[in-house]
Backbone as a chain_set.jsonl record, in Angstrom:
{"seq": "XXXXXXXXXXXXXXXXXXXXXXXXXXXXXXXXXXXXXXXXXXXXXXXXXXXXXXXXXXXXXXXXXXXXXXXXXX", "coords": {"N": [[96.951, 102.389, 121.566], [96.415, 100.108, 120.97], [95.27, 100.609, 118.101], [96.614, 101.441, 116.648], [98.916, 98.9, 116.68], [96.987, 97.509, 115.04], [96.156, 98.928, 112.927], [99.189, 98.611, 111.805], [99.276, 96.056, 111.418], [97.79, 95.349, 109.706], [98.419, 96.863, 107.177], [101.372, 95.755, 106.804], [100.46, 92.776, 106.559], [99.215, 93.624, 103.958], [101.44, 94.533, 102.532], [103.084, 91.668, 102.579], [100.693, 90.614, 100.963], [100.978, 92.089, 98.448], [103.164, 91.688, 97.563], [103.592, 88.913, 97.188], [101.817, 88.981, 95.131], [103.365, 89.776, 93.3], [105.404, 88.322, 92.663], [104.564, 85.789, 91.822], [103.056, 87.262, 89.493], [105.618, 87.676, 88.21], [106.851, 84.936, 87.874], [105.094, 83.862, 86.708], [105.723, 85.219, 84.359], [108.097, 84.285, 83.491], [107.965, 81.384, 83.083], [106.328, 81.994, 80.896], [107.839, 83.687, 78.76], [109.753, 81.539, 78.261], [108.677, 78.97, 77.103], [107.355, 80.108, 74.982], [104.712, 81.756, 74.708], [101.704, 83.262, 75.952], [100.729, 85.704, 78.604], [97.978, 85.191, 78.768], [96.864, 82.475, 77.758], [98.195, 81.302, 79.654], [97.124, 82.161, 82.257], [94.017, 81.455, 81.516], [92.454, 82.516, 80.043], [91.929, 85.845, 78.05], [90.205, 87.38, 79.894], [91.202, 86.627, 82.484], [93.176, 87.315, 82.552], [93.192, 90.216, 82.769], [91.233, 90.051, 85.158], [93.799, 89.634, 86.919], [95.263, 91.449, 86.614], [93.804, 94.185, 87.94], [93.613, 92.321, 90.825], [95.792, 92.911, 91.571], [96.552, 95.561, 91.129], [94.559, 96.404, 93.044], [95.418, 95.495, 95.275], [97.668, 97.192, 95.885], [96.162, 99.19, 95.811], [95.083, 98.801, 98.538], [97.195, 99.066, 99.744], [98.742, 101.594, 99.826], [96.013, 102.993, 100.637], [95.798, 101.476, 103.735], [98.822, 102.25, 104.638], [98.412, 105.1, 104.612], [96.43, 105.471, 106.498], [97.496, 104.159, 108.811], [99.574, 106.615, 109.348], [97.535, 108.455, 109.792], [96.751, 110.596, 112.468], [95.256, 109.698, 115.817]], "CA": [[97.992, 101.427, 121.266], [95.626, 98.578, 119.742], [94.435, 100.835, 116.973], [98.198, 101.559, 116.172], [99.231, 97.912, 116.437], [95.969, 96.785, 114.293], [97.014, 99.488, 111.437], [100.582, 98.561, 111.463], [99.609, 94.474, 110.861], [97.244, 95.399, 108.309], [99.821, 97.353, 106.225], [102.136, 94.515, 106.351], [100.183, 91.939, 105.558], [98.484, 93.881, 103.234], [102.686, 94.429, 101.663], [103.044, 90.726, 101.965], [99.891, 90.055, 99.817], [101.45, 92.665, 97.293], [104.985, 90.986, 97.252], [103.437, 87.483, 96.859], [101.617, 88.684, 93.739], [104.04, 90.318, 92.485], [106.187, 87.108, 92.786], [103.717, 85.098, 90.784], [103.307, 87.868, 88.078], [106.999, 87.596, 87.654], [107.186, 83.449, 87.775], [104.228, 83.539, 85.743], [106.235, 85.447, 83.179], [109.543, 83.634, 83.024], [107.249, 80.75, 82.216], [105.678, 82.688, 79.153], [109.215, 83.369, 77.921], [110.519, 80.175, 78.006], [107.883, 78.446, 76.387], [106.864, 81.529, 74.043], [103.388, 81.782, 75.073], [101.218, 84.501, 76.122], [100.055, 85.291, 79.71], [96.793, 84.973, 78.393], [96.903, 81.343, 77.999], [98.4, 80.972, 81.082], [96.032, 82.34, 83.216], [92.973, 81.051, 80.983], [92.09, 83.75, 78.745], [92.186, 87.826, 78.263], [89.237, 88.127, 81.133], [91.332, 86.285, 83.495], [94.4, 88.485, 82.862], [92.748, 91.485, 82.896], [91.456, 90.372, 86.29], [95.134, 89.214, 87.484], [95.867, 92.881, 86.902], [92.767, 94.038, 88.878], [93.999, 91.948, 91.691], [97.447, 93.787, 91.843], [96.261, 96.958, 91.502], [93.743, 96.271, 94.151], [96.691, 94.964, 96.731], [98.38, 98.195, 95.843], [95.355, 100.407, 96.62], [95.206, 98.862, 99.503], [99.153, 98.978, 100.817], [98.747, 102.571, 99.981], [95.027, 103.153, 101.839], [96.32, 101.17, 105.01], [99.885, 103.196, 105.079], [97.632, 106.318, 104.942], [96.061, 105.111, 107.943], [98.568, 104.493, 109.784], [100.125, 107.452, 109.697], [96.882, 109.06, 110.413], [97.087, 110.725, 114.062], [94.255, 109.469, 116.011]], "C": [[97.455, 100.269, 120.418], [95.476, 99.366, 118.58], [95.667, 100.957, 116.0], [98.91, 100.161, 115.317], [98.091, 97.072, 115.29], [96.729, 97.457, 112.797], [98.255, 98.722, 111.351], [100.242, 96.838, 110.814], [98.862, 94.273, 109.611], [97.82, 95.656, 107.026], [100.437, 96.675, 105.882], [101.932, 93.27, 106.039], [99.606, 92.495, 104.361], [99.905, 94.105, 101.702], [103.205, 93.028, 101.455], [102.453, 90.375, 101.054], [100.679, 90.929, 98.774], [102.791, 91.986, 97.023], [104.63, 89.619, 96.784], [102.904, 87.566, 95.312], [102.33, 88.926, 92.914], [105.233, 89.159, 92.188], [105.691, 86.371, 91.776], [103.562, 85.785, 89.817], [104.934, 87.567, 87.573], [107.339, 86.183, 87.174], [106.313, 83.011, 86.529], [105.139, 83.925, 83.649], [107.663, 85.537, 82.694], [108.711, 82.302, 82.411], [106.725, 80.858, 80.802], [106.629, 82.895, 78.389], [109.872, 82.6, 77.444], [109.901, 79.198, 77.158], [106.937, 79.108, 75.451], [105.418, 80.993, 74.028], [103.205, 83.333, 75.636], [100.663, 84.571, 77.934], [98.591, 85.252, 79.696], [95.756, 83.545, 78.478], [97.527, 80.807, 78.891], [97.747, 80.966, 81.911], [94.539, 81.941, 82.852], [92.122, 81.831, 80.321], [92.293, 85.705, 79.185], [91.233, 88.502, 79.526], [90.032, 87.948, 82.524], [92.999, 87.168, 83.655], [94.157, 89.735, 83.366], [92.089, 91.275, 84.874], [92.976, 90.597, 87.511], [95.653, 90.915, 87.381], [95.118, 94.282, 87.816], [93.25, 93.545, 89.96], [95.179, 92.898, 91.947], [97.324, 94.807, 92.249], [94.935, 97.279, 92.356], [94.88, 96.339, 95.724], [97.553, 96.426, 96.652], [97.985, 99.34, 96.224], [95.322, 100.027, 97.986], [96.126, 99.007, 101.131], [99.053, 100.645, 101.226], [97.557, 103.24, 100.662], [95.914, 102.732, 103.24], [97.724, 102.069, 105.468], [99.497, 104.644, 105.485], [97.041, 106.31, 106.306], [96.813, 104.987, 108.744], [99.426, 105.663, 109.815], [99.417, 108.677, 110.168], [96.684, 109.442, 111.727], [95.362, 110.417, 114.499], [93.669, 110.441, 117.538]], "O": [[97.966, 99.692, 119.458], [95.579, 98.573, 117.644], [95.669, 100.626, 114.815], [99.286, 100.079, 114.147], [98.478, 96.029, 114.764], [97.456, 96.923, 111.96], [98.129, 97.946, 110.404], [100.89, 96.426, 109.852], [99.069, 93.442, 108.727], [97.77, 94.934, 106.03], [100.478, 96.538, 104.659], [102.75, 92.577, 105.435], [99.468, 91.605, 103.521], [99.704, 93.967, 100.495], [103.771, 92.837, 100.378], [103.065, 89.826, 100.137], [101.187, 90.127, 97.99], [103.215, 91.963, 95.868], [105.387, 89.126, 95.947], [103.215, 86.767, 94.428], [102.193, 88.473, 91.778], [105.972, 89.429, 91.242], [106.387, 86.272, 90.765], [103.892, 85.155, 88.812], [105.163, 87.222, 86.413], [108.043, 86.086, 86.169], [106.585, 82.186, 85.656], [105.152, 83.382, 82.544], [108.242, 86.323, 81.944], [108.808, 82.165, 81.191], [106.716, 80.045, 79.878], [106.548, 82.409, 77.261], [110.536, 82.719, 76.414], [110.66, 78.549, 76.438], [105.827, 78.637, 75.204], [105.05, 79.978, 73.436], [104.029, 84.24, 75.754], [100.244, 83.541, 78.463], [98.027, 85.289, 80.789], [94.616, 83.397, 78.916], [97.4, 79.584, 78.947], [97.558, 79.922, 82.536], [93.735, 82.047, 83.778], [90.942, 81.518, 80.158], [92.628, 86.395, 80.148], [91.352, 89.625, 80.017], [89.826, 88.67, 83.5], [93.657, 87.472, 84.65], [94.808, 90.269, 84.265], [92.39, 92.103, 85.734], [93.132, 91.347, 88.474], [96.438, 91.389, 88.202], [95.792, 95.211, 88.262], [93.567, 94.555, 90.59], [95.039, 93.692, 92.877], [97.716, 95.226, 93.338], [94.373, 98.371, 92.277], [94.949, 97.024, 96.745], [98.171, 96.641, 97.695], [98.629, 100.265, 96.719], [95.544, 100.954, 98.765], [96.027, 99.039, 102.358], [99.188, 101.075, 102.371], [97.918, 104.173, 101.379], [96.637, 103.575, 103.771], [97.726, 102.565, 106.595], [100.027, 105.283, 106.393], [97.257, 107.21, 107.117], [96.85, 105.868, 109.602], [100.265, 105.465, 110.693], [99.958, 109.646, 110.7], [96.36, 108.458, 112.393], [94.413, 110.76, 113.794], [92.513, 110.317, 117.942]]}, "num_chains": 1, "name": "protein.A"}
């Protein structure tokens, strides 16, 4: 029952962290529209985008690892 309840809170915070970035990629780029800019200079150059997309698709390996787990029978 703990190992159950541990997976299951990991998963969902692990879908909050993905919803929050994905919140900020999106806010980030109504900002860039509005003030025709690049998200480049938003985030402080092409290394720091390229991580910002790195981050995402990190939170995404990990929604999809942890869901795997949990549905793993133990």
């Amino acid at each position: 029952m703990k190992y159950k309840f541990l997976n299951l809170s990991i998963f969902v915070i692990s879908v909050i962290c993905l919803i929050i970035s994905m919140q900020l990629f999106w806010n980030i780029n109504i900002y860039v529209d509005g003030h025709n800019t690049n998200p480049s200079i938003v985030l402080g150059g092409k290394s720091w985008l390229i991580a910002y997309w790195i981050m995402i698709l990190f939170n995404l390996l990990i929604c999809v690892l942890s869901f795997i787990n949990l549905l793993k029978k133990k």
